[in-house]
N, C-alpha and C positions, 0 to 999 in steps of 0.2 A: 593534349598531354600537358600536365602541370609541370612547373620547374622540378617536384621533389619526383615524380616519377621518369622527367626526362635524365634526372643526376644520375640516376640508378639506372637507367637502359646507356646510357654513353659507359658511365664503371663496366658495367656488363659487356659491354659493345665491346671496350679496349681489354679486356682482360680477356677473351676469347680470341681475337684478333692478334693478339702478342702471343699467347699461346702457339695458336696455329701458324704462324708467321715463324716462332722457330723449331717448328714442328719441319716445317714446307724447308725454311732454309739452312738449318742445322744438322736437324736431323736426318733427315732426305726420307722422312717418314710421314706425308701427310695423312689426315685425315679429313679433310674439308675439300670437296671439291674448289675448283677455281670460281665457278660460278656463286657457291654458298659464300665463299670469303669475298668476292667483290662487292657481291648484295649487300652484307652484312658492313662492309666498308662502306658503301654507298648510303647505310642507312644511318653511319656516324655520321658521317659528313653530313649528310640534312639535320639531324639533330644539331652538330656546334656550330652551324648555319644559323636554326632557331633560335637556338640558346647561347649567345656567345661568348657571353658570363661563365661558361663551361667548356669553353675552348682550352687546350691546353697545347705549349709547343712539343710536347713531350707524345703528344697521341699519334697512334698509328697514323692518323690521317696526313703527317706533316713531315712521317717518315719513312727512309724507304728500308725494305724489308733489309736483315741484313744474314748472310752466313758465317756470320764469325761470332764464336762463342765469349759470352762475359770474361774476360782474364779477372783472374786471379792477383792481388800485386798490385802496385803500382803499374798507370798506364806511362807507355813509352812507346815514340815513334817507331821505330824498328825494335819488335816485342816478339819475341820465341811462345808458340802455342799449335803446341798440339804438333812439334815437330817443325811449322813454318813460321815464318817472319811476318809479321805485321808491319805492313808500308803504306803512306798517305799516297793516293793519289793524285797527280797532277791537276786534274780538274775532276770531282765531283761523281759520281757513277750515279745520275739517276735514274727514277723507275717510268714506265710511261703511262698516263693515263688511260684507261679502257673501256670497252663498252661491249655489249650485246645487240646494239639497236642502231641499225641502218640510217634512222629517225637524228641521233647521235652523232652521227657521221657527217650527215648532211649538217646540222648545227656548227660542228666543227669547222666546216667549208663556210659555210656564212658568217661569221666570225671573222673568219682570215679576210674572208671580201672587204668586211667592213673596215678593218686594223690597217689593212696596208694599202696603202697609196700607188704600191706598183704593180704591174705584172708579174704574176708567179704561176708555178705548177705544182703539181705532184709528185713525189715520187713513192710506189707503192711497190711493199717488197712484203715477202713472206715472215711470219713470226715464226723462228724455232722455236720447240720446247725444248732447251738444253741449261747449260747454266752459264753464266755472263763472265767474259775475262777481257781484260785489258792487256794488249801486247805494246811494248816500247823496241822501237828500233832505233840504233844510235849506227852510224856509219853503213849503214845495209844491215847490221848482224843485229839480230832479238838478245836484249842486253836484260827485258824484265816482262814476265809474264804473272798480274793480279787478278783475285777474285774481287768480286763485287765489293765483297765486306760488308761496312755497313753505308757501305756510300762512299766517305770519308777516305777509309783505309782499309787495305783486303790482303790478304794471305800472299804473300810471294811465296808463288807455284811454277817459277819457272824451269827448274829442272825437269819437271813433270812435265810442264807445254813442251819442251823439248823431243819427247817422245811421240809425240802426236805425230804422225806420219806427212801428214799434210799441212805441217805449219813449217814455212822455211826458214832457217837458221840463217842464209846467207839473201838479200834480195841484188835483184840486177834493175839495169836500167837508170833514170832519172830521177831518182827515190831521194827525199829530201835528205839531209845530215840528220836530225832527229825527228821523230814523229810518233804519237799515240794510233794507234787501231785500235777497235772493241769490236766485238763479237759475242758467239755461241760457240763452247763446246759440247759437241752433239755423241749421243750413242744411238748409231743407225739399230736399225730393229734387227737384223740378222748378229751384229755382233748381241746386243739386247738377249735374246735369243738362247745363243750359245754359251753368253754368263749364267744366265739363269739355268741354264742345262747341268753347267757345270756345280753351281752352289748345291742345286738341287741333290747332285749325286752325293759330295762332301756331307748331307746332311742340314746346309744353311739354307736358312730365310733367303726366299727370292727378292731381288727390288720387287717394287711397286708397278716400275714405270722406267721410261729410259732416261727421262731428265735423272731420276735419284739416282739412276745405274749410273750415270755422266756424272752427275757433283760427286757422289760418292768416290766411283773412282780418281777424279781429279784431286783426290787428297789423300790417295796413299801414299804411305813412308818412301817406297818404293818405286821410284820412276823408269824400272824396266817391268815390272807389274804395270803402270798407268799404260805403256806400250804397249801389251798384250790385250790390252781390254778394249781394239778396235775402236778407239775414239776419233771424233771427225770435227774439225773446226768450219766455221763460215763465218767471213767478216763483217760488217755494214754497217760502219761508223768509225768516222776518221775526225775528232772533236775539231772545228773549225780553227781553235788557238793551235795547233799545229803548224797546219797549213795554210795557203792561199786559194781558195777557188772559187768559182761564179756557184757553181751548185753541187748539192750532192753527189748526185748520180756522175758527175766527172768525178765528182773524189774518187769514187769506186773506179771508176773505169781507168782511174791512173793507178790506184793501190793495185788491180788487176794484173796492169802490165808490169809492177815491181817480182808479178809472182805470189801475190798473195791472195791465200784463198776464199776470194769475191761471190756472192750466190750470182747467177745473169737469170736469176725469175724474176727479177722487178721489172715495172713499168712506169716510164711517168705519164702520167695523167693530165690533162687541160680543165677538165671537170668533174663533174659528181658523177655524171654518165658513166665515163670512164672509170672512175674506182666502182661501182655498182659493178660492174663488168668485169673488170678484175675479181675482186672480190667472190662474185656468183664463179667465177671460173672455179679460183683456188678452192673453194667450197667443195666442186664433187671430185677435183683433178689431185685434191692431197694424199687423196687414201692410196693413190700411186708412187708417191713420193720414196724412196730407202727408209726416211726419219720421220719422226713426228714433227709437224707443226700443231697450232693452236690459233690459229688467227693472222690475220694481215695488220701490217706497219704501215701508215698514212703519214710521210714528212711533206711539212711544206720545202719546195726542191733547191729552192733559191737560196742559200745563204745568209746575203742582206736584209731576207726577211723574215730567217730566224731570229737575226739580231735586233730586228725589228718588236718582235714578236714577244722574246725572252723568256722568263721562267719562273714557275713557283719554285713556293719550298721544296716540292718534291718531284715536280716534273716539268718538263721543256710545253710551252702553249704552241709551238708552232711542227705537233707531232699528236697523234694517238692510235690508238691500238681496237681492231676489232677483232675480236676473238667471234670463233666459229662457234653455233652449235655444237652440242655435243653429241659424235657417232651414237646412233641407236641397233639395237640387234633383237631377233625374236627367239628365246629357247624356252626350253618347258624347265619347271620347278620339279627335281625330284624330289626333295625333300626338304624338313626346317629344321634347322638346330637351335637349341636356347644355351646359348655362351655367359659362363659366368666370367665376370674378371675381376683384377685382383681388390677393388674397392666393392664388389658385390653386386657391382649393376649387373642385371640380365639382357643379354641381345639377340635377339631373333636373328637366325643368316639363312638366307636360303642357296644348297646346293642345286645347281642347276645342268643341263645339260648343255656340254663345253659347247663353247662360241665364240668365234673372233672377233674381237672388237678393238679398235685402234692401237692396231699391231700386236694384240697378246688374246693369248687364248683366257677367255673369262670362265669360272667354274660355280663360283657361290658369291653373295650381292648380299648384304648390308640391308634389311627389313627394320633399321633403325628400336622399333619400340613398339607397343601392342596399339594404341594408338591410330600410328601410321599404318601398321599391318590392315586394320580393321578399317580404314579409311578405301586404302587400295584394293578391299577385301582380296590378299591374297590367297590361294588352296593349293595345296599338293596335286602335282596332274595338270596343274594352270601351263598355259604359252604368256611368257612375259614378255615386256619390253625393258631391254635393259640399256646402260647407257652409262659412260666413261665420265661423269660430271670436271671438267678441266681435263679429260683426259688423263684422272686418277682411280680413283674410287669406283667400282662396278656397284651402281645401285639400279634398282629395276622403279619402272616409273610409271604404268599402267599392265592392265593384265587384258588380254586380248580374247575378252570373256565370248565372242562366236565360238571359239577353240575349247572352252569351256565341258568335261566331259560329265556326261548324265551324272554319273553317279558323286560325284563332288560333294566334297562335305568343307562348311566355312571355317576356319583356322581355329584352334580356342587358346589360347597365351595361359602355361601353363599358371598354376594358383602357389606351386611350389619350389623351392629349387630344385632344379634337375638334377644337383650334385650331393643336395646333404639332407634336400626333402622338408629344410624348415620353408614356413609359409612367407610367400612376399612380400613386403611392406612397399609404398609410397608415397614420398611426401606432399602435400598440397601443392609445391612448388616444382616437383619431379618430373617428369615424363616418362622415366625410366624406372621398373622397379627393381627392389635390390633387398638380394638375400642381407637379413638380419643376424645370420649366423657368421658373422668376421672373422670370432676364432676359433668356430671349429669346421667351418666348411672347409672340405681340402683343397677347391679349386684356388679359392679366396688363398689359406693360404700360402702354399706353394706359387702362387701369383707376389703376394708382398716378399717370397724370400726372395725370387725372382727378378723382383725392383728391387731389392736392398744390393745385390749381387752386382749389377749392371755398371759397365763403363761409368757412364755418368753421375751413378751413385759411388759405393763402396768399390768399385774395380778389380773384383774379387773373379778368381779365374775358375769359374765355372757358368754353365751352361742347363737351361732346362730340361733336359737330360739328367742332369747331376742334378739336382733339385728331385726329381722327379725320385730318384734312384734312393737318395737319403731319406725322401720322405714314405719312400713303402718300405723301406729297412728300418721305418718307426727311431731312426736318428736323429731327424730336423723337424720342429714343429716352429719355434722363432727365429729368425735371425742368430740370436745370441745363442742359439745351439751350436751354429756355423763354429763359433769361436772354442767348441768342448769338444770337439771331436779329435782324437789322438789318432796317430798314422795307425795304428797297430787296426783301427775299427774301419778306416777305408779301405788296405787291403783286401783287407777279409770281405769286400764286395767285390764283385765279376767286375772284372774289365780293367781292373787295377793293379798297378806296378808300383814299386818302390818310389819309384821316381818319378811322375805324378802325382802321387799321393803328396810328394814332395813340394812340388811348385805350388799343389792345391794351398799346402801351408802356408807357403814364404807369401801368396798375396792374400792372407787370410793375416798374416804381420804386417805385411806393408799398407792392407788396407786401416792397421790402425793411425798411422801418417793423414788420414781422410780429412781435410778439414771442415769445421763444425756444419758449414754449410751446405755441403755436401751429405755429412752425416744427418742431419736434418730432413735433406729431400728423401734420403734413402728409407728412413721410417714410413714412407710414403703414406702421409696424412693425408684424405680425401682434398682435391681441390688445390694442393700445396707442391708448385712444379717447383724447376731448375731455381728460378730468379724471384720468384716470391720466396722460397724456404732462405734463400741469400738473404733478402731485405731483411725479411722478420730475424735472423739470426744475428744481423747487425745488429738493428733495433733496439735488441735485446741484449743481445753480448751472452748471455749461456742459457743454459736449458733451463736452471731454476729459475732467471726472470719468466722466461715464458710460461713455465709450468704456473708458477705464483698471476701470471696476467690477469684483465678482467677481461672479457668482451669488446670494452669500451676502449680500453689500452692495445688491445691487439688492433682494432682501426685503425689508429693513431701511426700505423707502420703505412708508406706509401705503397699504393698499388693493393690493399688489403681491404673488402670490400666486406658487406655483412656476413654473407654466405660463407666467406674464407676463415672469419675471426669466429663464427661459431665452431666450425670443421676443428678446427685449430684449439678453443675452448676445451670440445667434448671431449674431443682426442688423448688432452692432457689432463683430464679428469678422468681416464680409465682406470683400475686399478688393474687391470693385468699390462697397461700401456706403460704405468711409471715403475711397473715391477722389470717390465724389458729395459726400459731406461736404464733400472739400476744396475741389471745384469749387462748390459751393453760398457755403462759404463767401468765397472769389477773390470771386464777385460782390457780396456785401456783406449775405447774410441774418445776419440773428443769432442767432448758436449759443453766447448766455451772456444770465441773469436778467441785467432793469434790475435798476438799483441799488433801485426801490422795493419789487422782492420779492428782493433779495438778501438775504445772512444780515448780521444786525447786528452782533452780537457772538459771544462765546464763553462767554458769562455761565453759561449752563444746560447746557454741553459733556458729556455722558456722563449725565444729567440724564432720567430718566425721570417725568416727569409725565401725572396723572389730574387731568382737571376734574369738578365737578360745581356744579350749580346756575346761577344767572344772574348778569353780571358786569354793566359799563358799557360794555360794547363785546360783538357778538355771540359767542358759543360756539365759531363758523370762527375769527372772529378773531382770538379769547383763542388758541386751535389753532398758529393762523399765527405770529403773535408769540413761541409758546414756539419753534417750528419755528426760526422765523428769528434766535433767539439761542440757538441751539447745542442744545434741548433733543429731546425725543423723545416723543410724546403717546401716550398707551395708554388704551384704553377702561376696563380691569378693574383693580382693586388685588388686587396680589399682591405678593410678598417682593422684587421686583423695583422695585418703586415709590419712587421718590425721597422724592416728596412727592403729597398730594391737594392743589390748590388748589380752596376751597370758595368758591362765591361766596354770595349770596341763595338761602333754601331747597336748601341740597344735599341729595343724595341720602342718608335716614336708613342703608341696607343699606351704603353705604362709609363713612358715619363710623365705622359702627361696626365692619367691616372694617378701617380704619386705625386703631381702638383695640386690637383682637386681637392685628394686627401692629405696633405700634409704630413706626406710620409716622406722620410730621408731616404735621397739618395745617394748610396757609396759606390766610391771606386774600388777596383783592386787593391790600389794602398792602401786605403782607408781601410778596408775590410781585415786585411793580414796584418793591421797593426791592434785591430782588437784582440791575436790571436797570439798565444805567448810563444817567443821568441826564437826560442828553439823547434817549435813546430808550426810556427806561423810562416815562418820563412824557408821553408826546404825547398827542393830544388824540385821541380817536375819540366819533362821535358814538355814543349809545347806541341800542340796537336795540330794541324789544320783543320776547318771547317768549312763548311761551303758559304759560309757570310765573307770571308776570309779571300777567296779565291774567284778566277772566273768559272761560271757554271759550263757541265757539259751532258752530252746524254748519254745513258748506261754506263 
């Protein structure tokens, strides 16, 4: 692979990767199995391996995933979002590295042979699937219970750990004066079960999975709700800057006797033998288990040679992680459906006949594309093999063609849409095809009103349902219909009261409050999520920069790659697109940055800036700040590079890089005194970071 084609599979790599990462940890919505996203990880990594002119510190590979969403604002240590506090972490939360391959494991153990000088052990314990918190005890009593966040800093949720049945408020025993624990909180599969029973009745979308039932719940408003929803804690990691001990597994076995809820399924291990043995165990004995697991935990056991050992940027070298196989099942195919969605692509699903698969009952599986379809040739009447990819996504993975019945006829991917009947188109570069018909197919779109409506878009209180309802009452055909509709004309549909009709309104006014960036993603331009429609809308600062953009300008936005700046081009060359613009805007949405992430000055205009190191204000925000006064932030120094600003501990490879090339290096004074006075100097509170701190794990 040459350099210009490996540039373009790493942009690719990281922008699918960040996608689904806040997909997995935001949203509690994946779409990527665990195995497709590590592969695809796996396959960065050997890329800025090869190419490391292309490395960047900013890429997933160097980061660990996070569930806390982008704030809004100026950042601040203790920051209100979404109801909860944002708090740094004492030591670091990181992620562990993984594997599929036995082969791996073993490498691992040879490694530690070689590194450490003394005698060590194992100790191997179960991976939950659940979602990650850190509990603080100060005197016996849980004084702070965090989410992962983004490593860094995580959501104080402790009124809500309070409700978990099984996490004690008070401990007994020899329990130090203060101390961190980390853990999982888990949703065993019977409560898993009985949620999904109940959402089912209400009408709502099921979770996925029990991990998204588990993160999900552990973030409602309502901390005698998070109680109701049968959630279970398990500890297994006591960060060594705490406490004192020879080895892990005592750590456990003392948090045990304070009362805290310890798994007793580990074992340590002497050798490979023995995790091999473990591991084959867990393998056929988990599907017994109450909860989902996903794989086995491999720490080196000894303490001292963790310390020994120590850590990347993203994870601990003296631990990793093998995940299991993924459960497989045989049911028959009854039938296929061709799904349109609301950007036009068409998806094969096939309904199948229900089957238990790692802990839920499976119905219909994901045929991806015509493609794949014709690859696996799947047929109606077929016995598949299906299979939980991370214990998410039911996709079927071979067809168990003995089963195969006579009369069987091979699949044919229809030629038209299934919903509006124009022909399909796709591109050279597609795998997927997609209805050409945008605005007048109805699935299409009653799907974009859909996304405009959505929490995370516009916040508009309604539901597909109500979409569905407006749009056969030949009501809603855009968005900006949403905004023409008078109380007297929703009544007058079934199901509606004065008062409803009432609330529909008042968030159809509050969603003009939306800001720009928001109203941005909500237009839902092909390819254009949460935190790219953000970027470009700084970028740019209102809707006629971007409408007026070139191609070559829309690049020029970080994280905006070919694919996105044509999406984003065509888009705004529609004429019925700038006709909704203009009706969107008549109503009063806002299609320009507030002033507090507007651009400040022009100080840094043509201004190509590298950070490195840690500043008094977080890394995004040093980013942001240069952003918003005229400048332009690049990951790598090269001949192109203005200046490096260094902060605490920069990176040794660019100083000395910026010596080779005779590029300046500034400090933080240096840099805030290029910056006029009154906005060069404000005040941010300072963040921690993990350069900053000692490391710890999860």
């Amino acid at each position: 692979m040459d350099k210009t084609a490996a540039k373009t599979r790493i942009d690719e790599l990281r922008t699918i990767l960040r996608e689904n990462s806040r997909r997995y940890y935001v949203d509690n919505a994946p779409t990527m199995s665990d195995f497709e996203y590590d592969s695809l990880m796996h396959e960065l990594e050997a890329l800025e391996a090869e190419f490391p002119e292309f490395d960047s510190p900013d890429s997933p590979t160097h980061k660990v995933g996070s569930d806390l969403d982008a704030p809004m604002g100026e950042n601040a240590e203790s920051q209100v979002f979404s109801g909860f506090v944002q708090r740094n972490h004492r030591y670091p939360m990181l992620s562990l590295g993984n594997t599929y391959s036995i082969s791996e494991v073993e490498e691992f153990a040879e490694r530690a042979d070689k590194l450490l000088d003394e005698d060590f052990s194992y100790c191997c314990e179960l991976k939950f699937d659940g979602t990650a918190i850190c509990l603080t005890y100060r005197g016996g009593k849980l004084v702070t219970a965090l989410t992962r966040g983004d490593g860094v800093k995580g959501d104080d949720v402790t009124e809500n750990v309070r409700h978990i049945s099984n996490i004690p408020h008070k401990l007994h025993g020899d329990y130090p004066e203060e101390f961190e624990i980390r853990g999982e909180i888990l949703m065993p599969y019977e409560s898993f079960d009985a949620l999904n029973r109940q959402r089912e009745e209400n009408e709502e979308a099921p979770f996925a999975n029990p991990r998204n039932a588990a993160s999900g719940s552990l973030k409602l408003s309502d901390p005698k709700e998070v109680g109701r929803r049968g959630l279970w804690c398990t500890l297994y990691h006591i960060p060594a800057q705490s406490v004192a001990f020879e080895t892990h597994d005592e750590a456990l076995r003392k948090a045990a006797s304070w009362g805290l809820p310890v798994s007793d399924e580990r074992k340590v291990c002497r050798n490979i033998g023995e995790i091999k043995d473990y591991i084959d165990y867990w393998d056929s004995q988990r599907k017994f288990l109450p909860f989902a697991t996903d794989g086995i935990v491999i720490k080196i056991n000894e303490l001292s040679a963790q310390r020994s050992l120590g850590y990347t940027s993203k994870s601990p070298r003296w631990a990793v992680a093998y995940k299991f196989k993924a459960e497989q099942a045989c049911t028959e195919v009854l039938s296929i459906d061709y799904q349109v969605g609301r950007t036009g692509a068409v998806t094969p699903v096939a309904n199948l006949s229900p089957v238990q698969l790692s802990g839920t009952v499976v119905k219909r599986a994901t045929l991806n594309n015509d493609e794949w379809m014709a690859q696996l040739d799947v047929r109606v009447g077929d016995w598949v093999y299906v299979e939980k990819g991370g214990e998410i996504i039911p996709k079927i993975t071979s067809v168990e063609k003995s089963l195969r019945p006579a009369a069987s006829v091979p699949t044919v991917f229809p030629k038209t849409c299934p919903d509006c009947g124009a022909t399909l188109v796709r591109g050279e570069a597609e795998a997927k095809w997609f209805c050409p018909n945008q605005d007048g197919c109805p699935t299409q779109i009653k799907g974009r009103i859909e996304h405009f409506i959505t929490r995370k878009a516009m916040n508009i209180l309604a539901g597909e349902a109500t979409v569905e309802q407006f749009f056969d009452a030949g009501l809603v055909r855009t968005p900006a219909d949403l905004y023409d509709l008078g109380k007297h004309k929703i009544v007058a549909l079934e199901g509606w009261q004065d008062k409803s009709a009432q609330k529909f309104l008042d968030s159809l006014r509050d969603s003009l409050s939306v800001p720009f960036e928001r109203v941005l993603f909500a237009l839902g331009i092909r390819y254009v999520g949460e935190t790219t429609a953000r970027e470009i809308a700084r970028h740019f600062g209102d809707i006629d920069a971007i409408q007026a953009a070139s191609v070559e300008q829309l690049l020029e936005v970080p994280d905006v790659g070919a694919v996105i700046a044509q999406s984003v081009y065509d888009y705004m060359h529609r004429q019925e697109h700038l006709e909704e613009i203009f009706r969107l805007r008549a109503h009063g949405l806002k299609f320009a940055v507030e002033q507090a992430s507007a651009k400040l000055s022009s100080a840094l205009e043509g201004k190509t800036v590298v950070i490195s190191g840690n500043f008094s204000i977080s890394r995004d925000a040093m980013k942001e700040l240069i952003v918003r006064h005229g400048g332009k932030n690049s990951s790598g120094v090269s001949g192109k590079t203005s200046f490096l600003l260094a902060g605490t501990k920069p990176g040794p490879e660019k100083l000395k890089k910026c010596e080779e090339l005779g590029i300046p290096v500034l400090s933080e004074e240096s840099f805030r005194a290029l910056l006029p006075e009154e906005d060069g100097q404000e005040e941010t509170p300072a963040e921690a970071t993990a350069g900053e701190t000692q490391l710890s794990l999860f």
